[in-house]
C-alpha positions in Angstrom: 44.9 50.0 -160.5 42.3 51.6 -162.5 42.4 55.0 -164.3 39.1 56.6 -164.7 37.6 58.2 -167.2 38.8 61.3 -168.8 35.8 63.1 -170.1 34.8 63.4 -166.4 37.3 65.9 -164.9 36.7 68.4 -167.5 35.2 71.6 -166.7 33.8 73.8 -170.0 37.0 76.0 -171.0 38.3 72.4 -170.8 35.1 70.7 -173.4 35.8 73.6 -175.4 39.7 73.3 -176.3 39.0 69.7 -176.6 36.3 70.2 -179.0 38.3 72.8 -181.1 41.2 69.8 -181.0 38.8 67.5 -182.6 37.5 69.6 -185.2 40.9 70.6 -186.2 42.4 67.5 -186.4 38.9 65.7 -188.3 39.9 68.5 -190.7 43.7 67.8 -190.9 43.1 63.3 -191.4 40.5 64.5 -193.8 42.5 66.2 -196.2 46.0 64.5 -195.6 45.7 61.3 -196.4 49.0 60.4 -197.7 52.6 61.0 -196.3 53.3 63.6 -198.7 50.3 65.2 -198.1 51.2 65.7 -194.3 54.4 66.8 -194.8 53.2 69.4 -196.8 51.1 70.5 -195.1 53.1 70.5 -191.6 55.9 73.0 -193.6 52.9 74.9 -194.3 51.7 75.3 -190.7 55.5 75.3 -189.3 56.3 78.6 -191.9 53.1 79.9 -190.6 54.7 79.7 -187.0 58.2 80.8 -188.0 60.1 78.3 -188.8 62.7 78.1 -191.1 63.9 75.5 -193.6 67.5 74.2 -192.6 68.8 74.8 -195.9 68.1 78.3 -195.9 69.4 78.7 -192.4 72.8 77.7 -194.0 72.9 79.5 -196.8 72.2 82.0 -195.0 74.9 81.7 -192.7 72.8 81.7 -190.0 74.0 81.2 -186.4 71.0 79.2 -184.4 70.5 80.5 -181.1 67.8 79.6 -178.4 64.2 80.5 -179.8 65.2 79.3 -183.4 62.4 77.5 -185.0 64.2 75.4 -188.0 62.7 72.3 -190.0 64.2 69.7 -192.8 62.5 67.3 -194.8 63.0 64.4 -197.0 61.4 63.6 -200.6 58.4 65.3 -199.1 57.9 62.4 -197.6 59.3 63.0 -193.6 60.2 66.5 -191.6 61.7 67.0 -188.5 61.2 69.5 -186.9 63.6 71.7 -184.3 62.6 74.1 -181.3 66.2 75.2 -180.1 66.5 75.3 -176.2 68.7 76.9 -173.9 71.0 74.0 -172.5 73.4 73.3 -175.2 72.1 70.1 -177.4 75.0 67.5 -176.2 72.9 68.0 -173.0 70.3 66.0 -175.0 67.2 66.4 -177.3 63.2 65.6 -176.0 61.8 64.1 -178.9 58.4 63.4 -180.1 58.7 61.2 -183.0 55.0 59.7 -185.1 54.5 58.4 -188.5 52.5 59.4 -191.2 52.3 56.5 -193.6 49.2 54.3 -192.9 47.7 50.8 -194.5 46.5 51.5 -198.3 46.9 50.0 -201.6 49.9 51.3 -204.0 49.0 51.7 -207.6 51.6 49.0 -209.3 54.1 50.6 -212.2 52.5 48.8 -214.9 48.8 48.6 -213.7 46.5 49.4 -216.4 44.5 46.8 -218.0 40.8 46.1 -219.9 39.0 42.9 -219.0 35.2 42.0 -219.6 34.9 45.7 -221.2 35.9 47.4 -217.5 39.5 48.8 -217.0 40.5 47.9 -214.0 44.1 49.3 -211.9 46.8 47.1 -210.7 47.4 47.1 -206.9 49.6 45.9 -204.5 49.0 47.0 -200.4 51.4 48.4 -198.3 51.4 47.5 -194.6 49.6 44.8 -192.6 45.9 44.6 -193.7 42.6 42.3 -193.8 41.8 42.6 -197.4 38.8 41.6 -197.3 37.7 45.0 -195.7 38.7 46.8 -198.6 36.5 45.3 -201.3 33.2 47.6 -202.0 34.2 50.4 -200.3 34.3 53.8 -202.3 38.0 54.8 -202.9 40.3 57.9 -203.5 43.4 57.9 -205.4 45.7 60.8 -204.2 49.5 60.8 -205.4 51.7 62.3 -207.7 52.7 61.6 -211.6 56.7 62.6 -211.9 57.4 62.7 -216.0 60.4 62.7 -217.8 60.6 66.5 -218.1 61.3 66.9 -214.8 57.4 67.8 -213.8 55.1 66.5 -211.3 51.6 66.5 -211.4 49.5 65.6 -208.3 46.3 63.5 -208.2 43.6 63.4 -205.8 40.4 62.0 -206.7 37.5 61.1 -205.1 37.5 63.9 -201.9 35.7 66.1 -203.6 31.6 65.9 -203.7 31.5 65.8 -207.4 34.7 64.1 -208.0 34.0 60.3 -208.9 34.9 57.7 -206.5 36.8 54.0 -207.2 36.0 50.6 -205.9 37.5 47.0 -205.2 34.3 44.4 -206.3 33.4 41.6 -204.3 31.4 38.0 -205.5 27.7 37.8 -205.3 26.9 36.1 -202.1 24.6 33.9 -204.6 28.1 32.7 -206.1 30.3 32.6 -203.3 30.0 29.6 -201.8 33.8 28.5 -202.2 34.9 31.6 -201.6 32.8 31.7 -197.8 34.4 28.7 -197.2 37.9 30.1 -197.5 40.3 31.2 -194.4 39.5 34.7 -193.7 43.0 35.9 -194.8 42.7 34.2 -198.2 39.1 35.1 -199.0 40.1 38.2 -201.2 43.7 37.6 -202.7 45.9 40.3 -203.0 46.4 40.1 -206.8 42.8 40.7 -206.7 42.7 43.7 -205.1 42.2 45.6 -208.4 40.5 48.8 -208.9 37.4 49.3 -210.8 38.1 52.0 -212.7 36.2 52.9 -215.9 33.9 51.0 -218.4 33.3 53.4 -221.3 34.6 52.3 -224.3 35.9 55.1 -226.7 34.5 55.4 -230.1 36.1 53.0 -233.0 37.4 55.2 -236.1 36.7 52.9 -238.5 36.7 55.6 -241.4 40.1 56.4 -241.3 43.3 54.6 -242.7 45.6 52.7 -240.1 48.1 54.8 -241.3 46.4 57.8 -240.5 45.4 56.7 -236.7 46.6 58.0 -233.4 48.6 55.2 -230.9 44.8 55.9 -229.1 43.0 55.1 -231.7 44.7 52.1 -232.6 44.2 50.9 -229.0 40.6 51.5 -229.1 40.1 49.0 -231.8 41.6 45.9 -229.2 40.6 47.3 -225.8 38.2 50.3 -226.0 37.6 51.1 -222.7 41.5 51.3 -221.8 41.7 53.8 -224.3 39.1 55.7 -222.8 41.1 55.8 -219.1 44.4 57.0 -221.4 42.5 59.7 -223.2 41.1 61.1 -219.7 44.6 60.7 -218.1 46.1 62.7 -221.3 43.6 65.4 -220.7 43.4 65.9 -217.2 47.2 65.1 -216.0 49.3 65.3 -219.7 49.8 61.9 -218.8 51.0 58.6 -221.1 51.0 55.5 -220.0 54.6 55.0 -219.1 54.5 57.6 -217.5 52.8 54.8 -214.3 56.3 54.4 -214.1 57.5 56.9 -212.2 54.0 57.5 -210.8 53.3 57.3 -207.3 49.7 56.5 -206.3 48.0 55.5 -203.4 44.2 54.4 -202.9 42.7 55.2 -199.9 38.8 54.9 -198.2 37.3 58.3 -200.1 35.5 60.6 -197.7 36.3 62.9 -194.6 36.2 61.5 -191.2 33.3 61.9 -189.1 32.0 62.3 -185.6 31.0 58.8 -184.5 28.2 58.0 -181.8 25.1 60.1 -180.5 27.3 61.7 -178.2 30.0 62.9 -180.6 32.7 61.2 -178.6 34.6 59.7 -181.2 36.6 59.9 -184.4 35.7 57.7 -187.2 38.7 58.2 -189.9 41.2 56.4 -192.3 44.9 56.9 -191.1 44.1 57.2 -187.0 47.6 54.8 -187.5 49.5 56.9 -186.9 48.2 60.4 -187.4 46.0 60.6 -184.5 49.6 61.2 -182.7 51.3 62.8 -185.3 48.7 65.8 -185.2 49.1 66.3 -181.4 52.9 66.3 -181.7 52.5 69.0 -184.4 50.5 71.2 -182.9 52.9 70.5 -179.2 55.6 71.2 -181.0 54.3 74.4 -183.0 52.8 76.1 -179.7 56.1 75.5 -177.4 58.3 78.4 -176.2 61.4 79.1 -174.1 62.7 75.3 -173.9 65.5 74.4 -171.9 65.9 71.5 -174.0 66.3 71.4 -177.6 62.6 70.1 -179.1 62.4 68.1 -181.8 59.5 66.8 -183.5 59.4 63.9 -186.4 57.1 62.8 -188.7 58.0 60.1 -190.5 57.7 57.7 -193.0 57.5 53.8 -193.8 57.1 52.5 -190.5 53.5 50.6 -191.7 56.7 48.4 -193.8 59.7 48.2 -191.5 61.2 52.1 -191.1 63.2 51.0 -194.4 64.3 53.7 -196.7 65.5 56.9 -197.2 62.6 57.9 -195.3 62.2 55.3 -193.0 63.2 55.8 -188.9 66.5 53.5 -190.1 68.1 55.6 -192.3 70.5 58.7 -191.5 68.2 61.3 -192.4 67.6 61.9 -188.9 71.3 62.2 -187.1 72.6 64.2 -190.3 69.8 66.7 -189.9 70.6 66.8 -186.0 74.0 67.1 -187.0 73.4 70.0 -189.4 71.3 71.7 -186.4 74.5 71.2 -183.8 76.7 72.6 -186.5 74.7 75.8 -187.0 74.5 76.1 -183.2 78.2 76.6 -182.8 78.3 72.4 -181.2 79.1 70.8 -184.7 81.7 67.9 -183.8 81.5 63.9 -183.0 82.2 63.6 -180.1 78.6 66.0 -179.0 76.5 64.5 -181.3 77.1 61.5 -179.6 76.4 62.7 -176.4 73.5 64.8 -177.6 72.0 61.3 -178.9 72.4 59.6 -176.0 70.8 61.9 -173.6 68.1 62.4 -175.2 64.6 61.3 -174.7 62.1 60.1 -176.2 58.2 59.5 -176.9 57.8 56.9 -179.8 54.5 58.4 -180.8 52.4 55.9 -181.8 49.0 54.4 -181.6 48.2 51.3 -179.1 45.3 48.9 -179.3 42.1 49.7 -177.4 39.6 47.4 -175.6 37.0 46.6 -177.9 34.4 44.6 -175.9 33.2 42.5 -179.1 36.8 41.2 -179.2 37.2 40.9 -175.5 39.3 37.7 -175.6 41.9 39.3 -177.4 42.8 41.3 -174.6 44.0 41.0 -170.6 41.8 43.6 -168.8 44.2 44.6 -166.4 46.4 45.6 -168.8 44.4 46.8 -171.8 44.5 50.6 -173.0 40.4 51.9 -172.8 39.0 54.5 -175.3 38.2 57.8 -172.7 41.2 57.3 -170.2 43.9 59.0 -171.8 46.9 58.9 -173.2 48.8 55.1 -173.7 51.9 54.2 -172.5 53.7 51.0 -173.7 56.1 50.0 -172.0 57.1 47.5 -174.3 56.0 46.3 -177.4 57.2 43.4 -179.7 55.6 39.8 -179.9 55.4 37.1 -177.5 58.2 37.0 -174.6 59.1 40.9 -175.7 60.4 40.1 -179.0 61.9 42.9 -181.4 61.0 45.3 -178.7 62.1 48.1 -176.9 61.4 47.7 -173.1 61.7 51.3 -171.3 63.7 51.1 -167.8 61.7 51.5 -164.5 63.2 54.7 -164.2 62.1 57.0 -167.1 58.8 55.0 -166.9 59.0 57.1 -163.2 60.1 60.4 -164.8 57.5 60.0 -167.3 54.7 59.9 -164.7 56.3 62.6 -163.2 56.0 64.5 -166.1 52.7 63.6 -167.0 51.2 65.1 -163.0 53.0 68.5 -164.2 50.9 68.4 -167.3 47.7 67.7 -165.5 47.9 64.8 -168.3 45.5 61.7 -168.0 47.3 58.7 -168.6 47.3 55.2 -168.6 49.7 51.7 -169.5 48.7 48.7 -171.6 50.0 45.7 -173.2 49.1 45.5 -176.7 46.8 42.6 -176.6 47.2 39.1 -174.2 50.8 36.8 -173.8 50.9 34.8 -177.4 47.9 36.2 -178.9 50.2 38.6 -181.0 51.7 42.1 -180.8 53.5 44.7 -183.2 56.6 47.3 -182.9 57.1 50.8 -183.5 60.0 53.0 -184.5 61.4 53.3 -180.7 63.4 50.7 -180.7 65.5 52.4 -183.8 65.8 55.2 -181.8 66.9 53.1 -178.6 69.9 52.2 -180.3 71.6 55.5 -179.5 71.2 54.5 -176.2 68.6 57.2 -175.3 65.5 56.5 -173.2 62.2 55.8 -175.2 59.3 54.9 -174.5 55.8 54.3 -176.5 52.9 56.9 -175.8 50.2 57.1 -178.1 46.1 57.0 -178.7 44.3 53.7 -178.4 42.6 52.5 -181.2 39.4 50.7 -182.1 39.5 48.2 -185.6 43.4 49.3 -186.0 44.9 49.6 -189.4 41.1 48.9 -190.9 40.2 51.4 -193.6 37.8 53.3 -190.9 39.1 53.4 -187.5 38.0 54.8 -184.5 39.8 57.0 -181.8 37.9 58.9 -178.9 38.0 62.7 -178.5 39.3 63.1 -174.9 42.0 60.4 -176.1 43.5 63.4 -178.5 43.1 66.2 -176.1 44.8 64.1 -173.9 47.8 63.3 -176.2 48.5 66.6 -177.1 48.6 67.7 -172.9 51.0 65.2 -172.5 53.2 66.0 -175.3 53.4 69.5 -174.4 54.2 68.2 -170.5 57.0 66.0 -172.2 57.9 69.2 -174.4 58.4 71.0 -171.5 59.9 69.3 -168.9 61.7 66.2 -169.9 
C-alpha cells in the first residue's frame, strides 16, 4: 500500500485554506513558545468564540445544555476544552487531546553566577534532547517571575527585533580535539549548558564608605558583571535575586518560524512537538457546531517528562473537570462518569517521525510516515516488542478510516522508526486506562525534538480535516 501525495488532489479554494492554515499557525508557534503562553492564548481565542470558563458556569448556576461552549484550565499551564452535544455524555466523549510543552532548557532556582568577567545562567533541560544542538544558537528566555507579594511578572526576551538575544558557547574547533573525540551524547554536558548572559561589569564605588554601600554595590566590588545582570533585572522586572526562586523560566531558539524550501512547502519552527497538532485541534474544536457527541479538546502539559504533575495527562485534572461538566449537565453521579469515560474515544494528538532520506536506515519504508501524505496514524507506539504502549484494536483502527473518507481526510499509518532501533510514547495510553478507544494521529516530523524542526504544509491542513471528521462523526 502506498498513499500518495497530498498536495496533488487540491484544487485552488483548497491551496488557499491551506495556505491561510499555515500562515496562522507560523504566527501562533511563533509567539507561543511556552505552555503558558498557549494556554493563554487558546482562552483568548476560545472567549472570542464563546466559550465560557467552568467556574463561572457554576457560579452562575448555570444549567449546560447542547451548544454550550465551556473551558477549565490548570496553573495556566493545561485547558480543556468542552463542545456539549446532544446525546447525553455517559453516551461517551470524542476527544482530541495534544501537548503543549516542548524540549528547552529550564532556568535553575539558584542560577546566577560571574566567571571569567561573563555572567553566565544556570540550566537544566527538560525533555529528551541532543545537547549538542543547542550550543551557539541565539536564545529567548520567556517565563514568568512570581514574588513574594503575590505578583507575577512575565519575561520574554529575545522575540522582539531590538530585544537582545542569549547563547550557549561552544569550544574553538582549534581546541577541541578531546572534545571531537567524545560520544555524541557526552560532547556538551548538561551542566554545561549555561547561558551567556552579560559581560558588563558595573562601576566600582570606591569613594564611598562600606557602610554607606548598597547590597549592589558591595557585590560589584567581588563580581562586577553579576551586579550588572541584578541591577537590569531590578529595573526592568522589580526583581531580587531570590526572587529565581519562585521564577519560572524557559530558554528557547529566539526567532519566528519560517517558510522552508523554494517552494514554500514547509514549516521550519521550535515546538512542531507537539503544537503542530495542538493548533489543528484548536482551531477543530473552536469551529464545530451541532455535535451529537460531547467534544472535548485538551491541551496539555508535561508530556516531553512523563505526563507527571498537576498538569500532566496522569493527574485528575482531567476526569474532575469532566465530572464538573456532567454535574452542570444535569448527569453528575459515579456510576455515568464511568460510563461516559469508557465510551469515549479518542485521538492522542501527537506528532510521529517522518522519513528523512539522510537517515534512511533508521526507518522501514513500508511503514514510515512521509512529509506530504497526510495525517499519521500510530497504531502503537512504545519501544521494542510494543513496550509501554497503547495498541489500538482492529476495530476503531476501521472506524477511524471510516471517519477519515467522510472527512475527505488524507491519511496514512507508520511505525515510529524500524524493530529495535528505538521508539517513544504519548499520553494515549493514560487515557486508555479508562478503557476507552485511542489511538495516535498526528503530523510527521523532520529532526524531532531539535531546536528547529520541520513539518510540511499539506501535513497541517490535513490534520485539522481529520480532526474535524473525528469531531464530527466519531
Amino acid at each position: 500500500m502506498e498513499h500518495k501525495n497530498a498536495w496533488l488532489a487540491y484544487d485552488e479554494p483548497q491551496l488557499a485554506e491551506l495556505e491561510k492554515l499555515a500562515t496562522d499557525y507560523i504566527d501562533f508557534i511563533s509567539a507561543n513558545k511556552t505552555e503558558r503562553e498557549c494556554v493563554a492564548t487558546a482562552i483568548e481565542q476560545a472567549r472570542e468564540a464563546g466559550y465560557v470558563s467552568l467556574d463561572e458556569a457554576r457560579a452562575a448556576g448555570k444549567q449546560l445544555v447542547a451548544g454550550d461552549k465551556v473551558y477549565a484550565e490548570l496553573y495556566g499551564k493545561t485547558i480543556i476544552l468542552a463542545h456539549i452535544g446532544s446525546r447525553p455524555m455517559q453516551d461517551g466523549l470524542n476527544i482530541l487531546g495534544a501537548h503543549v510543552d516542548s524540549p528547552r532548557l529550564d532556568i535553575k532556582q539558584n542560577p546566577l553566577y560571574e566567571s571569567g568577567d561573563l555572567a553566565l545562567l544556570d540550566t537544566h533541560y527538560y525533555g529528551g534532547i541532543k545537547k549538542y544542538q543547542w550550543v551557539t544558537l541565539p536564545l529567548a528566555i520567556h517565563g514568568v517571575i512570581a514574588k513574594k507579594d503575590g505578583s507575577v511578572e512575565r519575561v520574554n526576551v529575545g522575540e522582539d527585533a531590538g530585544d537582545p538575544v542569549f547563547c550557549i558557547t561552544d569550544l574553538l574547533i582549534h581546541l577541541a580535539n578531546d572534545q571531537m573525540q567524545k560520544k555524541a551524547s557526552e560532547v556538551v554536558e548538561g551542566e554545561n549548558l549555561d547561558v551567556l548572559a552579560g559581560g558588563r561589569p558595573a562601576a566600582k564605588t570606591e569613594d564611598k564608605e562600606n557602610a554607606e554601600k548598597t547590597e549592589l554595590e558591595k557585590l560589584a566590588e567581588k563580581e562586577p558583571v553579576k551586579a550588572t545582570m541584578l541591577a537590569l533585572l531590578a529595573e526592568k522586572y522589580g526583581m531580587e535575586e531570590e526572587d529565581f526562586l519562585s521564577s519560572e523560566l524557559e530558554v528557547v531558539p529566539a526567532g519566528r518560524a519560517r517558510e522552508l524550501g523554494f517552494d514554500r512547502s514547509m514549516v521550519l519552527g521550535y515546538g512542531h512537538d507537539d503544537r503542530v497538532c495542538a493548533f489543528p485541534s484548536l482551531v477543530a474544536q473552536l469551529e464545530a457546531s451541532d455535535l451529537e457527541k460531547t467534544g472535548i479538546c485538551i491541551l496539555v502539559d508535561k508530556e516531553e517528562i512523563g505526563s507527571v504533575g498537576a498538569t500532566g495527562m496522569t493527574s485528575m485534572f482531567f476526569e474532575n473537570t469532566i465530572a464538573e461538566l456532567m454535574d452542570l449537565a444535569g448527569q453528575a453521579g459515579d456510576l455515568p462518569l464511568r460510563r461516559c469515560l469508557a465510551n469515549s474515544s479518542m485521538l492522542s494528538s501527537d506528532v510521529s517521525a517522518g522519513f528523512d532520506p539522510s537517515y534512511a536506515s533508521a526507518f522501514e519504508t513500508k511503514n514510515a510516515a512521509y512529509l506530504g501524505r497526510g495525517v499519521v496514524f500510530n497504531k502503537f507506539t512504545g519501544a521494542r516488542g510494543k513496550s509501554g504502549s497503547n495498541d489500538a484494536n482492529a476495530e476503531y483502527m476501521a472506524k477511524i478510516r471510516s471517519i477519515m473518507d467522510k472527512g475527505n481526510a488524507a491519511f496514512q499509518t507508520a511505525e515510529l522508526g524500524r524493530v529495535d532501533v528505538g521508539g517513544g510514547g504519548t499520553i494515549a495510553y493514560i487515557l486508555a486506562e479508562y478503557g476507552m478507544n485511542v489511538i495516535d494521529c498526528g503530523v510527521p516530523v523532520l529532526s524531532m525534538h531539535a531546536p528547529w524542526e520541520v513539518v510540511d504544509k499539506a501535513d497541517i491542513y490535513e490534520a485539522l480535516k481529520a480532526y474535524r471528521a473525528f469531531l464530527k462523526y466519531a
